[in-house]
N, C-alpha and C positions, 0 to 999 in steps of 0.2 A: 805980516800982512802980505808981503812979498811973494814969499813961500804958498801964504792961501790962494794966492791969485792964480800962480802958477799951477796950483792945483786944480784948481777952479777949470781953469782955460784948458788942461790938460784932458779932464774926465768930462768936456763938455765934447771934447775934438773926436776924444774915444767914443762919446754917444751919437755923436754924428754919423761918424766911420761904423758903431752896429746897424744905424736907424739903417743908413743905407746899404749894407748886407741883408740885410733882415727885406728888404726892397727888393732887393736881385735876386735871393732866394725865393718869396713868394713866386716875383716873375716868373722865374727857370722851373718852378712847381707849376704856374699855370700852362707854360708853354706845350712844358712834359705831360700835363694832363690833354690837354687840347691836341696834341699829336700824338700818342697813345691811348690816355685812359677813354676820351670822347669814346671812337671807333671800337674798342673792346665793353662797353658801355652795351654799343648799339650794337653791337656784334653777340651778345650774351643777350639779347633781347631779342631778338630775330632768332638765336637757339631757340630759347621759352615758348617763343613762339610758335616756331613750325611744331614743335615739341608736341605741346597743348593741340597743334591740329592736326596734328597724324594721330596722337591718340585719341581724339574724336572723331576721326575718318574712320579707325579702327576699330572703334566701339558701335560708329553706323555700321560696316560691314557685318561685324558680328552680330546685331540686332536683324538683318536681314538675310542671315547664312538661315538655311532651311535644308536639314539633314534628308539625305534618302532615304527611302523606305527601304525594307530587307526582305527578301524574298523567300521563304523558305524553299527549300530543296525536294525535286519531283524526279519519278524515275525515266530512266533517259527516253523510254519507249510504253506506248499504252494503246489496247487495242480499243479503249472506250472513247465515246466521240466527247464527251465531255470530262472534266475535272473539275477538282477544288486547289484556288489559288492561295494559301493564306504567306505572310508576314509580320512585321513591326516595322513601327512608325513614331513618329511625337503621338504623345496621346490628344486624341479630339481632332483630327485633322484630317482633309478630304486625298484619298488616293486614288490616282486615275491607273486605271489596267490597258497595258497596250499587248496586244497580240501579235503578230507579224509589223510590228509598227503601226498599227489602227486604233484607235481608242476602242477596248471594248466594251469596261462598264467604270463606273466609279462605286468608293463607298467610302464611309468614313472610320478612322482608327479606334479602339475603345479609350478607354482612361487608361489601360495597362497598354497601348500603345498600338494593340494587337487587332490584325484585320484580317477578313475571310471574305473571296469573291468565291460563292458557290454557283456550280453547273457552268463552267467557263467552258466553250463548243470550241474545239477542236479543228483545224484545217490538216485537211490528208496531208500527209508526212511531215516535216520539219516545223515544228514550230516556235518562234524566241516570242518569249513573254520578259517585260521590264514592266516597271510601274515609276511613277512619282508621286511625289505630294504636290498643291494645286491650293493656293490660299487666297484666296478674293479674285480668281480668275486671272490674278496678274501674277503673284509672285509664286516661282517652280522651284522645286528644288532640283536637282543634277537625277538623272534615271538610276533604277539599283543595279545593278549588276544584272547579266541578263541570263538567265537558265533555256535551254531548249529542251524539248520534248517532242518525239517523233509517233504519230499517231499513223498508226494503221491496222486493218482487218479483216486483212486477207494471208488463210494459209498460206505457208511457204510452199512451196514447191519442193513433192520427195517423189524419187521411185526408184525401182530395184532394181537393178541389171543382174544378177545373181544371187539366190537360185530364183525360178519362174514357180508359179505356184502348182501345187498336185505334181512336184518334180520327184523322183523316185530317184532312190541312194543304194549303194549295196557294198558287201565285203570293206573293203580298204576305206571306204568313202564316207566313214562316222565322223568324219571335223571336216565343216565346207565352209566356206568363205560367205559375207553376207556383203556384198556390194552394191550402192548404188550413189544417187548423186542430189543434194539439196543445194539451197541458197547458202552464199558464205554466211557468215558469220550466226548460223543456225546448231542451235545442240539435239544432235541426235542420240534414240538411243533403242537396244536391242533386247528386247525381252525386258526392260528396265534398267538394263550395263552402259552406262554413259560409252561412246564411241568418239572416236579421235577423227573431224572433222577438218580438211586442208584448206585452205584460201578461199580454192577454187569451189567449195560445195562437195568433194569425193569425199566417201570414208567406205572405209572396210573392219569387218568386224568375225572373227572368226570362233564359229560356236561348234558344240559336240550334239552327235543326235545319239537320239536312243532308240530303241528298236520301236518300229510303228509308227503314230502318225505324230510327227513334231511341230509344234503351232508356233509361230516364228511372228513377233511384233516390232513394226520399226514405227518409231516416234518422231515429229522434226518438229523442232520450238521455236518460232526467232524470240526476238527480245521483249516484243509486244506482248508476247503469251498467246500466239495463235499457234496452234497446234494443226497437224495433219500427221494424221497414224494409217498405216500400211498393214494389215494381215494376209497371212498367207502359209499355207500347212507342205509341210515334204516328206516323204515318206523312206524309212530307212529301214532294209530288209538284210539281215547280217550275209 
């Protein structure tokens, strides 16, 4: 009986001494959670969260991004006072035409995307053409990229310093020089022989004559495609 008492009293002292581990441990767990796990808690909840609103911020932008329209490509120079503007776009959707920065007409995209501003008028020389798209008056998209085209239609300016016309050749004198002077960046040309034109609007071009009367044709192009031709006849007597 001795012995059980002892025993008794022993494994009661030992459940005392766990109960009250088992006390301190909890504690030192809550304490640890309350000064760590709290704040990493609300710290991973505050991520989720901004998380969640930048990807809804993200997803508003996108739902309000509104692509440019695309402009197809015009040649750099045209003697006509009007064009045809076309591009692509979203399909169904309103695009506004600007000319020197002015609105000049609108129209709408097809279902393949595709839009044509016919008989677009022209301002003498330089002109930048951009467009946008235009959706309930308020929302724009960014302008397309901007093409220029230079309109005008007036011959270049050509004439001949050598020879003069009705000029007479003789003996030695069967290869003469054909000189005279246009706008830079103009293509001349002689009898049909493209000619080597300088910065400055000089060229020279040197041809053969034949006996009698030689018909001598000078051409000056600019980029527009206006044209001014020179005739003139010289006569070569061996």
């Amino acid at each position: 009986m001795i012995a059980k008492s002892r025993l008794s009293r022993n494994y009661e002292r030992q459940s005392k001494k766990n109960f009250i581990l088992s006390i301190l441990g909890i504690i030192i767990v809550l304490v640890l959670l309350i000064k760590f796990g709290i704040p990493m808690i609300v710290n991973f909840s505050l991520f989720i969260s901004n998380f969640r609103e930048n990807q809804s911020t993200s997803e508003k932008k996108s739902e309000e991004f509104i692509s440019a329209p695309v402009l197809d490509p015009l040649p750099n120079a045209t003697n006509s006072a009007k064009t045809v503007i076309t591009g692509i776009a979203s399909s169904n959707q309103t695009v506004n035409l600007y000319i020197n920065n002015e609105l000049f007409d609108k129209t709408d995209s097809e279902d393949d995307g595709k839009f044509t501003f016919e008989d677009v008028t022209l301002d003498d020389g330089n002109n930048t053409i951009k467009a946008r798209v235009v959706i309930d008056n308020s929302k724009k998209s960014d302008f397309s990229d901007e093409i220029n085209i230079v309109y005008k239609n007036k011959a270049p300016n050509l004439t001949i310093d050598s020879p003069t016309d009705g000029q007479t050749f003789s003996k030695t004198e069967n290869q003469i020089q054909i000189r005279g002077k246009t706008d830079p960046a103009v293509k001349v040309t002689v009898n049909d022989f493209w000619v080597i034109v300088d910065e400055n609007g000089n060229f020279s071009y040197e041809i053969s004559l034949k006996e009698g009367d030689n018909q001598i044709k000078v051409s000056a192009t600019d980029e527009a495609g206006n044209n001014k031709t020179t005739e003139l006849k010289v006569k070569y007597s061996p």
